[in-house]
C-alpha positions as CSV (number, residue, x, y, z in Angstrom):
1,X,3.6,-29.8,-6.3
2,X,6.8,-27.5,-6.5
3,X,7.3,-26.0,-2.6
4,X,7.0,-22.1,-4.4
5,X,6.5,-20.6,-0.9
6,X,6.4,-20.6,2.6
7,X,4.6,-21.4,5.5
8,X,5.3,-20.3,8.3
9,X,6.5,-22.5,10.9
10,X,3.5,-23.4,13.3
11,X,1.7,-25.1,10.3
12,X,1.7,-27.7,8.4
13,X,3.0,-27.4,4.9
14,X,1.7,-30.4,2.7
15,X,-0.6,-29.4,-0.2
16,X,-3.5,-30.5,1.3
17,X,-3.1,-28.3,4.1
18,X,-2.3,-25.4,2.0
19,X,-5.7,-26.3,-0.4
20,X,-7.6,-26.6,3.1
21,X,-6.4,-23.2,4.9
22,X,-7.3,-21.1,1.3
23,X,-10.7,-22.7,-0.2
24,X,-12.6,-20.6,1.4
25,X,-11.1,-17.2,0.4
26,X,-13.6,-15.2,-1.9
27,X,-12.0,-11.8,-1.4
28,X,-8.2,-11.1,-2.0
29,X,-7.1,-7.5,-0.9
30,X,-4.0,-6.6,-1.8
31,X,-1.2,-3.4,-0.3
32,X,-0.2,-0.9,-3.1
33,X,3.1,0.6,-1.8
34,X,6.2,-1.6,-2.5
35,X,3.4,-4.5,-3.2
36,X,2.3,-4.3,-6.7
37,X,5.1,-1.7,-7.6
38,X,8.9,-0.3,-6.2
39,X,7.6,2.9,-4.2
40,X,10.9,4.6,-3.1
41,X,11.7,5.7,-6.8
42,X,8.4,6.6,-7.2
43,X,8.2,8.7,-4.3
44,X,12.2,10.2,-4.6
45,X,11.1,11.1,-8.5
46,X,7.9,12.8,-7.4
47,X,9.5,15.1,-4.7
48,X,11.8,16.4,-6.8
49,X,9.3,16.8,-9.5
50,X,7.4,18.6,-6.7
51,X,10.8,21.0,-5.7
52,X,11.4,21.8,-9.2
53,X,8.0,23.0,-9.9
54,X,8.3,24.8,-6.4
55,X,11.2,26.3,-7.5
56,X,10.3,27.5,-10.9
57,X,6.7,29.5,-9.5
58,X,7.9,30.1,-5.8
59,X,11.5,30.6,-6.1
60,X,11.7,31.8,-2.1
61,X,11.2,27.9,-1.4
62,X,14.1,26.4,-3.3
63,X,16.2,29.4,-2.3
64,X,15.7,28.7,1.3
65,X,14.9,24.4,1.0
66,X,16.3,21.3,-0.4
67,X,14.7,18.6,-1.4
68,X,16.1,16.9,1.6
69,X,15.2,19.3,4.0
70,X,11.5,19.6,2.9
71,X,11.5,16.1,3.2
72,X,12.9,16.3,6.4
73,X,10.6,19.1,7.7
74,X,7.3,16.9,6.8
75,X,9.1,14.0,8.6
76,X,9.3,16.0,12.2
77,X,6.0,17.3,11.6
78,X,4.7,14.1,11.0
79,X,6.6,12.8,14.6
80,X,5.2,15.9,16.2
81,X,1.7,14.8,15.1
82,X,1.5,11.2,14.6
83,X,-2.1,11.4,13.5
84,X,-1.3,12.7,10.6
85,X,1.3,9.3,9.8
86,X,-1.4,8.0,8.1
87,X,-2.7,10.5,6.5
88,X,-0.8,11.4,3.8
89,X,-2.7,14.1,1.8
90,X,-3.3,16.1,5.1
91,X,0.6,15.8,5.7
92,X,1.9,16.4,2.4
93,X,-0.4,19.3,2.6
94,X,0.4,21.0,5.8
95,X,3.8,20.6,4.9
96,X,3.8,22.7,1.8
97,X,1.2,25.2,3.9
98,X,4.1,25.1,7.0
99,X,7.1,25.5,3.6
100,X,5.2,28.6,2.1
101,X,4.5,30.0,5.4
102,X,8.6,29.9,6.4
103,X,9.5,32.1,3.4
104,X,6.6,34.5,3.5
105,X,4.1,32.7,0.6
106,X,0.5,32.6,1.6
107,X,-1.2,28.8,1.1
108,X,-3.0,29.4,-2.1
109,X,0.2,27.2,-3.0
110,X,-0.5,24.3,-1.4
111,X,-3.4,22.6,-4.0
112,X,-2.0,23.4,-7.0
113,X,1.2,22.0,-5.6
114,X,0.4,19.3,-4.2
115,X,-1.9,18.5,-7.6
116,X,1.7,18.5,-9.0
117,X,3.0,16.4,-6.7
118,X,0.2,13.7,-6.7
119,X,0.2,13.3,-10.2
120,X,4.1,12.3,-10.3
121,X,2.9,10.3,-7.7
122,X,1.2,8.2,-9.9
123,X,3.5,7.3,-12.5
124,X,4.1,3.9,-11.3
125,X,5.6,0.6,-12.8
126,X,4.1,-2.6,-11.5
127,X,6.2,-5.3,-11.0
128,X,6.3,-7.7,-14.2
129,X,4.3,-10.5,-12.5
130,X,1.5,-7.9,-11.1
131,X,-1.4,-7.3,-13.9
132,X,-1.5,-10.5,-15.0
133,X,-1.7,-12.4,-12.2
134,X,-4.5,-10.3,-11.1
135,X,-6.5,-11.1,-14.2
136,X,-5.8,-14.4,-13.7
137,X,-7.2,-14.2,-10.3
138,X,-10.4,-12.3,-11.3
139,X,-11.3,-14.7,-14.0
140,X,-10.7,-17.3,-11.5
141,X,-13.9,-15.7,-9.8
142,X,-12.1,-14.0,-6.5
143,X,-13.4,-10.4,-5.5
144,X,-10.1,-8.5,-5.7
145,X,-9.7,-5.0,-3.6
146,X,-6.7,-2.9,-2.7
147,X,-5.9,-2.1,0.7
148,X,-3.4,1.6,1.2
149,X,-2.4,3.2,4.5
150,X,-1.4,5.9,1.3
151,X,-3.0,8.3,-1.0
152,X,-2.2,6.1,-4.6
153,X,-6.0,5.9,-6.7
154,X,-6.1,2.5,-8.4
155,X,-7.9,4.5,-11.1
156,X,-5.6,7.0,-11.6
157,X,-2.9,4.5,-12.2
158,X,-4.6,2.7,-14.7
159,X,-5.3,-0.6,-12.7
160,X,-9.0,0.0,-11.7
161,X,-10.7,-2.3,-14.0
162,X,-8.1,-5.1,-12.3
163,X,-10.4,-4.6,-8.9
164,X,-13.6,-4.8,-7.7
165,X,-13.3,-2.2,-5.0
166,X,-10.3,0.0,-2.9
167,X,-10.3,1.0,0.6
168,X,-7.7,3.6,1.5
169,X,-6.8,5.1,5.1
170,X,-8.3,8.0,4.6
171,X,-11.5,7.0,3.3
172,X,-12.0,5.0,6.3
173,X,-10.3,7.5,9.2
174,X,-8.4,4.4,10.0
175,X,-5.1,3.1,8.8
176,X,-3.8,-0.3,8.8
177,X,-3.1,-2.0,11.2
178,X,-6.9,-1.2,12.7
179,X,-8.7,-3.6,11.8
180,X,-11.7,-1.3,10.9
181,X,-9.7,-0.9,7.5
182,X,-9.9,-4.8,6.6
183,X,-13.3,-5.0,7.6
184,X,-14.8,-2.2,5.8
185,X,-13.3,-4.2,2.7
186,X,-15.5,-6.9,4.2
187,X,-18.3,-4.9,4.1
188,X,-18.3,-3.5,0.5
189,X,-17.5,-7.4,-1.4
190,X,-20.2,-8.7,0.7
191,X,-18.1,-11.8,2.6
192,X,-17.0,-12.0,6.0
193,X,-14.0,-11.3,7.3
194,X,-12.8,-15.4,7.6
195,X,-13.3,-15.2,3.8
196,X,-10.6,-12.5,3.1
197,X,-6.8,-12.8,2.5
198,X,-4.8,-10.0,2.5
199,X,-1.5,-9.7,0.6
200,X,1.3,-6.9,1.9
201,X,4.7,-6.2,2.5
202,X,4.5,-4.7,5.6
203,X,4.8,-7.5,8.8
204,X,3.6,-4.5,11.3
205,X,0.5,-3.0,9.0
206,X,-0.6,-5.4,6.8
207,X,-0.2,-8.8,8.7
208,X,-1.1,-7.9,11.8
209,X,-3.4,-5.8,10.8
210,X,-5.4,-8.6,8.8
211,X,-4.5,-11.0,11.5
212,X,-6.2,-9.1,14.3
213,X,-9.1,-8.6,12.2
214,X,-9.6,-12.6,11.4
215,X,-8.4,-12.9,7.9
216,X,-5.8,-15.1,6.6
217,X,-2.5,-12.9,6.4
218,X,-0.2,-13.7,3.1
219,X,3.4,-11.9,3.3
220,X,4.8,-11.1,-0.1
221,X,8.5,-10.9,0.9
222,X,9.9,-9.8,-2.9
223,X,13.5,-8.5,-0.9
224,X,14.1,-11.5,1.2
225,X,13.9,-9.8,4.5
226,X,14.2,-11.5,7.9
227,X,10.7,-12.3,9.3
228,X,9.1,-10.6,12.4
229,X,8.8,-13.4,15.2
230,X,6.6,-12.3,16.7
231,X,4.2,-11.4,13.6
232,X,3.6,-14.6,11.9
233,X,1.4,-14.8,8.8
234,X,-0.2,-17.9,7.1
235,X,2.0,-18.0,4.0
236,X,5.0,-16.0,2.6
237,X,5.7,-15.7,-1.0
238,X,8.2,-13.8,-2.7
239,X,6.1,-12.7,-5.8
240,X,3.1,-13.3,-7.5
241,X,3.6,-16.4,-9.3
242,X,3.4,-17.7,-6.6
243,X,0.5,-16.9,-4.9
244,X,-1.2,-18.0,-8.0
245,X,1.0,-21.1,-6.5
246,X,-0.8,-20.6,-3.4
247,X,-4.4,-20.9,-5.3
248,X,-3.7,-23.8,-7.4
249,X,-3.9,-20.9,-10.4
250,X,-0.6,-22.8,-12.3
């Protein structure tokens, strides 16, 4: 078999190893943001959806902010109050209340606004190799889930009939990297945790988190970046062909 992917270095990489270390995985979770889809122009379309829309019904806010500096401003407030990182409804939120505040709007602003805002939000385009892969994988007979520190709805996007459950941050007051995240996932497919594989971009959230909850960790590295040392997951692919690689699914 074709070498599609990558171990990483402290184990072995014949096939049989690889068939070994993933026989046992019933559930596959999977990371929405800059996973299953680009996020940046997502997000850079949606805030300037969001400032226009400002601008049109509050026209105080885009005479006193730019789209950079409201972006800014909900950066430092999220730095001044970290507990919010991972909660990105709350943040967005209080940073429209803290924008409308600044130029003398009251916060019956925020909702509708950040209704606006959440629905550009979702106007995503997986990557080319995402919704068949996972219907592949579902007919195969895995449990699929997804797995966001963000406020993306699986549903809302069009991709909810792909998965048989989605755990988000704020649903569980945890964000990845806590492992409480991966193992309420656990909980809701009905496997244990040694029977989950989790597939993310993100070496700090997503593999170590699934790592420090006991999962198998699978790093989908679609921009080539230089690995963490010291985070080191089971596999690395660089898109989804080949985890169906991984799975012996080609």
């Amino acid at each position: 078999m074709t070498k599609l992917f990558e171990l990483e270095k402290h184990f072995d990489s014949d096939p049989f190893f690889i068939k070994q270390t993933m026989k046992h995985i019933r559930l596959l979770t999977f990371d929405l943001d800059d996973t299953l889809w680009d996020n940046r122009p997502v997000l850079l379309a949606a805030e300037q959806s969001l400032y226009d829309w400002l601008s049109r019904n509050y026209p105080r806010i885009g005479e006193h902010y730019t789209v950079e500096s409201m972006r800014e401003q909900r950066l430092a407030l999220a730095r001044r109050e970290p507990e919010l990182r991972y909660h990105m409804t709350a943040l967005r939120k209080r940073s429209l209340q803290l924008a409308a505040e600044t130029v003398g709007y009251d916060a019956t602003l925020v909702e509708p606004a950040f209704e606006w805002f959440l629905e550009a939000r979702h106007r995503i385009t997986p990557y080319r190799d995402v919704v068949p892969t996972l219907r592949k994988l579902r007919a195969a007979g895995y449990l699929l889930g997804s797995l966001t520190n963000g406020n993306a709805d699986v549903n809302r996007l069009g991709l909810g009939a792909l998965f048989h459950l989605s755990v988000s941050a704020e649903s569980v007051g945890s964000a990845k990297p806590d492992p409480a995240i991966f193992s309420q996932a656990c909980r809701l497919a009905g496997v244990d945790v040694t029977e989950m594989a989790h597939i993310g971009d993100e070496p700090e959230t997503d593999i170590a988190g699934v790592l420090a909850a006991g999962g198998t960790a699978i790093w989908m590295n679609r921009s080539n970046k230089a690995a963490d040392p010291d985070i080191s997951a089971h596999a690395t692919i660089h898109d989804m062909d080949e985890l169906l690689a991984l799975f012996e699914l080609v």
